[in-house]
N, CA and C atoms as a LAMMPS dump frame, in Angstrom:
ITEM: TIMESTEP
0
ITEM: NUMBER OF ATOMS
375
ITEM: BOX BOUNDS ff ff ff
-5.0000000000000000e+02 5.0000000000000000e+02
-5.0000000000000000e+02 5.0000000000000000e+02
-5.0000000000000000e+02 5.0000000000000000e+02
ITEM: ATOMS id mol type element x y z
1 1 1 N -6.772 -12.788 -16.148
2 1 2 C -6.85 -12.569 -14.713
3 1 3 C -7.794 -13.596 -14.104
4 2 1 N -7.39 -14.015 -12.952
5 2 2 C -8.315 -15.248 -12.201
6 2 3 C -9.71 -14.147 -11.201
7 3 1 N -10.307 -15.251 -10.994
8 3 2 C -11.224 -14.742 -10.365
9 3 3 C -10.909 -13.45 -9.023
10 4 1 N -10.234 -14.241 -7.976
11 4 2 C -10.008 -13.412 -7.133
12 4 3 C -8.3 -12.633 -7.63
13 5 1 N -8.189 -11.654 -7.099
14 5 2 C -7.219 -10.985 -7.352
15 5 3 C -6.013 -11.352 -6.159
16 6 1 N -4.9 -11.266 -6.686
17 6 2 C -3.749 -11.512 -6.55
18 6 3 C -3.632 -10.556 -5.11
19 7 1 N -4.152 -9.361 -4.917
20 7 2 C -3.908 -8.843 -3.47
21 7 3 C -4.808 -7.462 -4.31
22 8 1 N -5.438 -7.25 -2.593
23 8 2 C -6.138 -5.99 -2.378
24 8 3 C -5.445 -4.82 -2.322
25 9 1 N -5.292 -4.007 -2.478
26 9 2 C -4.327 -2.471 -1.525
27 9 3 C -5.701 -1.606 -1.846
28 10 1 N -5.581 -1.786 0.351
29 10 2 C -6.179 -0.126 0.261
30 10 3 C -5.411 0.979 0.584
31 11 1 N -5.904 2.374 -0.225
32 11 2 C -4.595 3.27 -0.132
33 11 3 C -5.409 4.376 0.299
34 12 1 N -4.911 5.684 0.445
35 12 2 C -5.13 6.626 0.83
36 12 3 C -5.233 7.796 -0.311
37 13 1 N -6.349 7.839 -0.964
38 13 2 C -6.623 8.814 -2.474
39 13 3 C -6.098 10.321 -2.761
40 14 1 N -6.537 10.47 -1.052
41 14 2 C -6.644 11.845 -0.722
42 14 3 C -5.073 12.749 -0.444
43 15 1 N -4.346 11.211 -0.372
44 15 2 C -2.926 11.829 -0.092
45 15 3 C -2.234 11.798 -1.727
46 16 1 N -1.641 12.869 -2.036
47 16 2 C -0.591 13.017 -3.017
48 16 3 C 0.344 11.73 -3.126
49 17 1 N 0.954 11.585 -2.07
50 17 2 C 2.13 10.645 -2.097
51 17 3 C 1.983 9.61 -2.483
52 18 1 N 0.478 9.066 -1.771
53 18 2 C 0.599 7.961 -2.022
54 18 3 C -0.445 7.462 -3.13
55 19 1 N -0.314 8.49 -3.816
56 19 2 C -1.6 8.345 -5.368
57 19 3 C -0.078 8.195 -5.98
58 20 1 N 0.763 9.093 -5.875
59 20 2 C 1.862 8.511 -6.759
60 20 3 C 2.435 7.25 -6.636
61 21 1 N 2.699 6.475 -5.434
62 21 2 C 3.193 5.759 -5.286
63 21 3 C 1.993 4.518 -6.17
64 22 1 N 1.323 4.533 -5.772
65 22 2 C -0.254 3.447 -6.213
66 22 3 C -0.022 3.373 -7.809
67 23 1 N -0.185 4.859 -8.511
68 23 2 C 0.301 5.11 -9.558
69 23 3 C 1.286 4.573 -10.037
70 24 1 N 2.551 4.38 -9.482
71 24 2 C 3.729 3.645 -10.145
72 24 3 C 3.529 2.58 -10.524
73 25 1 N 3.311 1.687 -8.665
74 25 2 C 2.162 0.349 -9.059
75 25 3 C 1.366 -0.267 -9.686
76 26 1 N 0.431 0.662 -10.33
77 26 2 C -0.445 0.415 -11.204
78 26 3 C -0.03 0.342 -12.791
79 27 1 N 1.298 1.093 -12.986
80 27 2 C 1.91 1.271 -14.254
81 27 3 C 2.514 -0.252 -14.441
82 28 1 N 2.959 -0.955 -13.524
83 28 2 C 3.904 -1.851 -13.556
84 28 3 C 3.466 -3.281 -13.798
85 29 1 N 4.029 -4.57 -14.536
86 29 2 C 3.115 -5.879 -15.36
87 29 3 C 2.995 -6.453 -14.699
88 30 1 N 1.813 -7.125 -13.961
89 30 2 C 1.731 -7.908 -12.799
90 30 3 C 0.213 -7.088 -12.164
91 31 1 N 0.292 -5.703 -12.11
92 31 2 C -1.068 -5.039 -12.037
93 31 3 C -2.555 -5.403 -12.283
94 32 1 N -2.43 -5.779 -13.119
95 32 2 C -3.911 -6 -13.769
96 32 3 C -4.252 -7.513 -12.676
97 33 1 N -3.851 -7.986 -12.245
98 33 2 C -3.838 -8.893 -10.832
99 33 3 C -4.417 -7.973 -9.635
100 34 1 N -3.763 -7.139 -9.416
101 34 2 C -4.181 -6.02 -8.499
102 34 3 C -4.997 -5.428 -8.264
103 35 1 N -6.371 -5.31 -6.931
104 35 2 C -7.336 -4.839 -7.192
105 35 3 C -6.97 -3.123 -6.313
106 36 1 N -7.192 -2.404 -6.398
107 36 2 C -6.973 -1.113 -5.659
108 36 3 C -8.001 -0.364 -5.447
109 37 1 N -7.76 0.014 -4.031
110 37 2 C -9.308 0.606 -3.604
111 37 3 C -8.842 2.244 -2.95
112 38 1 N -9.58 3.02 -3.225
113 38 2 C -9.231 4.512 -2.604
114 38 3 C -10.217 4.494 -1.429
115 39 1 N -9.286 4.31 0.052
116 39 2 C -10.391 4.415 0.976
117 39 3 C -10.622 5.334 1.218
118 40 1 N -10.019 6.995 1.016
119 40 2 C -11.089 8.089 1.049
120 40 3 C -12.294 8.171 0.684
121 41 1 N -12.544 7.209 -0.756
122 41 2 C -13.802 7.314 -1.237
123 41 3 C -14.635 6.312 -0.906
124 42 1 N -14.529 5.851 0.298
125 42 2 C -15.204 5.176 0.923
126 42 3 C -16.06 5.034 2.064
127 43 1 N -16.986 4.449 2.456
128 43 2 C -17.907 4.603 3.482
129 43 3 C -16.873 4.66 4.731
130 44 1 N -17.727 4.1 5.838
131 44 2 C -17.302 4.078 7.387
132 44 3 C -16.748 2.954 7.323
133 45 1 N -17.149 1.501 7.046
134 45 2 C -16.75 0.439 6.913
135 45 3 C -16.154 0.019 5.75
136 46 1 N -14.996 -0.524 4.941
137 46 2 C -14.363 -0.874 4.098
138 46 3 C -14.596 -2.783 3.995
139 47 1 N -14.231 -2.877 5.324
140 47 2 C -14.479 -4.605 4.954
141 47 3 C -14.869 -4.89 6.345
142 48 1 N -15.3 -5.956 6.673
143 48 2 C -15.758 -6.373 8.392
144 48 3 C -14.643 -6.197 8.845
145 49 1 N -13.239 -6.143 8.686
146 49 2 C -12.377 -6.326 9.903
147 49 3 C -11.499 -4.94 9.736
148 50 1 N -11.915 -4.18 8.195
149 50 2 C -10.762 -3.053 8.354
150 50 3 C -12.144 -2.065 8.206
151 51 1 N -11.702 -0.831 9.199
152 51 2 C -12.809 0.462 9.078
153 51 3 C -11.926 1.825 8.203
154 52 1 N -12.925 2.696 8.437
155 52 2 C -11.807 3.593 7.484
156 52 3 C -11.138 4.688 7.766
157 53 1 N -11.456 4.302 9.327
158 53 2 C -10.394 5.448 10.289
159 53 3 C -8.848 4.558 9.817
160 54 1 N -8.907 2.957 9.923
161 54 2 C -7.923 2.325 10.255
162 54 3 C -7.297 2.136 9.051
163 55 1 N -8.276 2.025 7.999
164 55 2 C -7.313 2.219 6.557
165 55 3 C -6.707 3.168 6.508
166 56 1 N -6.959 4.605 6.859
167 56 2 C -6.405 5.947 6.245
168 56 3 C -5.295 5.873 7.221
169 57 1 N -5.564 5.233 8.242
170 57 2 C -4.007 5.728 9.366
171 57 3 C -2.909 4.657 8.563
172 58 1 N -3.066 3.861 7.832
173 58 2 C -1.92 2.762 7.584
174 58 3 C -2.087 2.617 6.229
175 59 1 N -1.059 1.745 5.506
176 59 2 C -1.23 0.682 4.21
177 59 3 C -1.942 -0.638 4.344
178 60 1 N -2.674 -0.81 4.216
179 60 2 C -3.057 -2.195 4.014
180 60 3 C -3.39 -2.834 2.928
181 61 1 N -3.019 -4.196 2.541
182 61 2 C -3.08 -5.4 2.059
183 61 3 C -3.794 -6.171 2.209
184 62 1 N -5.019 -6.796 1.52
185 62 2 C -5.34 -8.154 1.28
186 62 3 C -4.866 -9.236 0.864
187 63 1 N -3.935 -9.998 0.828
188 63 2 C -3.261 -11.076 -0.295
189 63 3 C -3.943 -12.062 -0.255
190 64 1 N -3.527 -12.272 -1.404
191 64 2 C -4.738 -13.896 -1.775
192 64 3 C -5.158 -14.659 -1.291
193 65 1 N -4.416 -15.006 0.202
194 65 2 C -5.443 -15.729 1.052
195 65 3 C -6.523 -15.091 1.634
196 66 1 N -6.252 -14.119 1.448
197 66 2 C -7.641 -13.226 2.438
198 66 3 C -6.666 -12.725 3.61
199 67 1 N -5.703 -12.835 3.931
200 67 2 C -5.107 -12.098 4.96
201 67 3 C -4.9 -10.831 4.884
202 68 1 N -5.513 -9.901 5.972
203 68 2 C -5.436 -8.161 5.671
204 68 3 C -3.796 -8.174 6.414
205 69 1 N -2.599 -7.488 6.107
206 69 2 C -1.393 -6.966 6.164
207 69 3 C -2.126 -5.409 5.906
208 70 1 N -0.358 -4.71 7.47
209 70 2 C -0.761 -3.039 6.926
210 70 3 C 0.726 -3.1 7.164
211 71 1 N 1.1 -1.565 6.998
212 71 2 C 2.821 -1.494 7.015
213 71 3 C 3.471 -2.173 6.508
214 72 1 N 4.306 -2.161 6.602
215 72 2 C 5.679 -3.349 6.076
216 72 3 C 5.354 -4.29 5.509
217 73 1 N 4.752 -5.232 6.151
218 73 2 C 4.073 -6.405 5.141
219 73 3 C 3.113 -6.222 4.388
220 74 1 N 2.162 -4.695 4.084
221 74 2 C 1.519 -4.875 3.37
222 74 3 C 2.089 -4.656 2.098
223 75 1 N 3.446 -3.793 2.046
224 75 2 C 4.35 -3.396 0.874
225 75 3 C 4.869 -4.587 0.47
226 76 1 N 5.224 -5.466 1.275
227 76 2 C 5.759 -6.538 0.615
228 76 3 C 4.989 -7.593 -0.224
229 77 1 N 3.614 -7.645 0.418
230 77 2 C 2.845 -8.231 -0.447
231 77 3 C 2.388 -7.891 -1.717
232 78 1 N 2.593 -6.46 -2.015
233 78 2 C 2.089 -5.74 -3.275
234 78 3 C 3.604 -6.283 -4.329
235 79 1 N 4.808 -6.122 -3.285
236 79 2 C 5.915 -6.323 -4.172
237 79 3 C 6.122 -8.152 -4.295
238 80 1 N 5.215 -8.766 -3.684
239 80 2 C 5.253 -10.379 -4.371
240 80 3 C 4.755 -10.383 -5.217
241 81 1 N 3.245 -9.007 -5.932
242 81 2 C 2.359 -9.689 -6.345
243 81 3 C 2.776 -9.255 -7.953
244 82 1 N 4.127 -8.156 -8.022
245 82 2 C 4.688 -7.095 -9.084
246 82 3 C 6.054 -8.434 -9.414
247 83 1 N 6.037 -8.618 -10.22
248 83 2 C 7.05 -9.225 -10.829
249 83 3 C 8.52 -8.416 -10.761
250 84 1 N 8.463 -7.166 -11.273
251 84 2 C 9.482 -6.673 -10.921
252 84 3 C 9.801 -6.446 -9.642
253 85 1 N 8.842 -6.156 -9.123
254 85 2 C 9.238 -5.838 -7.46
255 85 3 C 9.574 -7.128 -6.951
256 86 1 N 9.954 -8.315 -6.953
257 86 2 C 9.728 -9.371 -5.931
258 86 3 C 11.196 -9.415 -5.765
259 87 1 N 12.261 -8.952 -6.039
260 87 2 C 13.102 -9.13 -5.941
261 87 3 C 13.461 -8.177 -4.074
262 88 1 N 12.595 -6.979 -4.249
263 88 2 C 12.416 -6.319 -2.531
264 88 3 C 11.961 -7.192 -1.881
265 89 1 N 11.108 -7.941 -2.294
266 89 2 C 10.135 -8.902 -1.316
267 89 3 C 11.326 -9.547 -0.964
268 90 1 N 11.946 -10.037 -1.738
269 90 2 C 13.311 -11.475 -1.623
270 90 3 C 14.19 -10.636 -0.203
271 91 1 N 14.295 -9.838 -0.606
272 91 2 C 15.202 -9.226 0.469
273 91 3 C 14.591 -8.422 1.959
274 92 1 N 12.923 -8.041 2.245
275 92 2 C 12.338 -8.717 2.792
276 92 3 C 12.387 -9.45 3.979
277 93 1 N 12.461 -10.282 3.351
278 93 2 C 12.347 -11.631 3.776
279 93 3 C 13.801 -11.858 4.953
280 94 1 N 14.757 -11.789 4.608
281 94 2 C 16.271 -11.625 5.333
282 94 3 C 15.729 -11.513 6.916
283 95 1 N 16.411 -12.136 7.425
284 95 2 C 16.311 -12.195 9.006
285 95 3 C 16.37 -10.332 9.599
286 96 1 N 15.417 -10.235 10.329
287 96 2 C 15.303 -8.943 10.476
288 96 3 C 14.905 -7.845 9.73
289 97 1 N 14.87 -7.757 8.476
290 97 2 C 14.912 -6.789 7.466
291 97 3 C 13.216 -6.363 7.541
292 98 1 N 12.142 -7.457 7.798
293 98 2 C 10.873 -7.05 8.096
294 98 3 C 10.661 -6.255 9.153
295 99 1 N 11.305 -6.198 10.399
296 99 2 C 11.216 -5.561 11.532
297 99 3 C 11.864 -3.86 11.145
298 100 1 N 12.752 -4.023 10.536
299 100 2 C 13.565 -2.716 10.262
300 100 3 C 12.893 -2.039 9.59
301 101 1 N 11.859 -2.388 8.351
302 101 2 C 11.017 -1.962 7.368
303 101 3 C 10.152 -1.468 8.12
304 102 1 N 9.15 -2.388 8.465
305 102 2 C 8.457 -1.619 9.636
306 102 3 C 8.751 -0.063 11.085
307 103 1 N 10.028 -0.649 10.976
308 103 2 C 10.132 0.595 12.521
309 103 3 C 10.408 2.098 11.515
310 104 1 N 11.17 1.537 10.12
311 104 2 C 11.029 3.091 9.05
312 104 3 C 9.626 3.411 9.141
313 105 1 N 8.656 2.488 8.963
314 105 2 C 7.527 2.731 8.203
315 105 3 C 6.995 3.798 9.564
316 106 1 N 6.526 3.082 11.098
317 106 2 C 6.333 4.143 11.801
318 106 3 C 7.334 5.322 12.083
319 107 1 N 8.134 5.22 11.535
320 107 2 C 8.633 7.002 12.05
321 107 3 C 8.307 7.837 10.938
322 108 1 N 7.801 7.191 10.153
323 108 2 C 7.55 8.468 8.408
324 108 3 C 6.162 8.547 8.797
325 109 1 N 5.285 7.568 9.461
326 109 2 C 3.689 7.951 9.788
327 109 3 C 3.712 9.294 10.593
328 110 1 N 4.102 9.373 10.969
329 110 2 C 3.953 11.588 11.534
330 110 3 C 4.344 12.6 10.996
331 111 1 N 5.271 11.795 9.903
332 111 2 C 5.679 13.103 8.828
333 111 3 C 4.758 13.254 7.728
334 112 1 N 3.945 12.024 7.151
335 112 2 C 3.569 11.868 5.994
336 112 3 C 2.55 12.816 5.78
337 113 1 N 1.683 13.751 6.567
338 113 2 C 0.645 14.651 6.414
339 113 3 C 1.608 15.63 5.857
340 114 1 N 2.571 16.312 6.292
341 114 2 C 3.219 16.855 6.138
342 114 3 C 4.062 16.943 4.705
343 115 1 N 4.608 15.946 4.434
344 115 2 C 5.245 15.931 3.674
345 115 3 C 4.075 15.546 2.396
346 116 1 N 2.646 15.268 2.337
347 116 2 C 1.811 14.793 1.547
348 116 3 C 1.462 16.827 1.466
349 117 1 N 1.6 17.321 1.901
350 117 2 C 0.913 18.665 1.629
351 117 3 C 2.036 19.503 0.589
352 118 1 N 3.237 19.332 1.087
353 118 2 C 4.337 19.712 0.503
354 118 3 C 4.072 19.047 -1.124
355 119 1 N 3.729 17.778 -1.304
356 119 2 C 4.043 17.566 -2.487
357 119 3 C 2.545 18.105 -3.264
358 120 1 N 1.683 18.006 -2.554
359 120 2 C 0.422 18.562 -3.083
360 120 3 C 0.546 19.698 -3.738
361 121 1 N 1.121 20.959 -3.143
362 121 2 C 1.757 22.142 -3.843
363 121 3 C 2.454 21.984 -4.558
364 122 1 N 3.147 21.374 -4.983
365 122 2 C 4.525 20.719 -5.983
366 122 3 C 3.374 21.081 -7.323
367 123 1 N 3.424 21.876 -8.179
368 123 2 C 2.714 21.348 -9.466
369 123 3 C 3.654 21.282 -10.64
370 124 1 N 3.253 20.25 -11.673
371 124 2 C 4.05 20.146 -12.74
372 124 3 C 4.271 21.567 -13.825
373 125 1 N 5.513 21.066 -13.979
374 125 2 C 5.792 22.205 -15.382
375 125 3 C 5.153 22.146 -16.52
């Protein structure tokens, strides 16, 4: 692994969903590149430009340039940084397909409390 990491994701700890989802991520070869941060367990401030009202409301991304991405592009950057995934990124990319990703992404942001509680109760067999 190089010094700086391949992309940041800050995620949301506290939510079910998206511990699984992080979880998948983290299972997958290309990871160990990946630095991952639980901004529940985090102060008021996360980095000078992201706070942690603003992490928990979104996804966000650091990618290797230092550029913070949230929503849509921040998924895509996690899926450049996953070998297997880059093939979503590829498609992505398609004229429009970033805009469409995104307008999913805000209409599931008002369900996701919701549907993060639902799976919280979910327990394994």
């Amino acid at each position: 692994m190089t010094d700086a990491p391949a992309a940041t994701v800050y995620y949301d700890g506290s939510c079910p969903l998206c511990r699984a989802e992080i979880a998948h991520y983290q299972r997958q070869d290309g990871a160990q590149a990946i630095c991952f941060l639980d901004d529940s367990a985090c102060e008021d401030r996360i980095a000078s430009d992201l706070s942690r009202t603003d992490a928990m409301a979104r996804f966000h991304v650091r990618d290797a340039s230092g550029e913070l991405v949230s929503g849509a592009a921040a998924f895509v950057s996690v899926w450049r940084a996953l070998p297997r995934w880059r093939w979503a990124a590829r498609l992505a990319g398609a004229p429009g397909a970033l805009a469409l990703m995104e307008g999913a992404y805000r209409l599931f942001l008002p369900i996701r409390p919701h549907l993060a509680r639902l799976a919280g109760r979910k327990r394994p067999a």
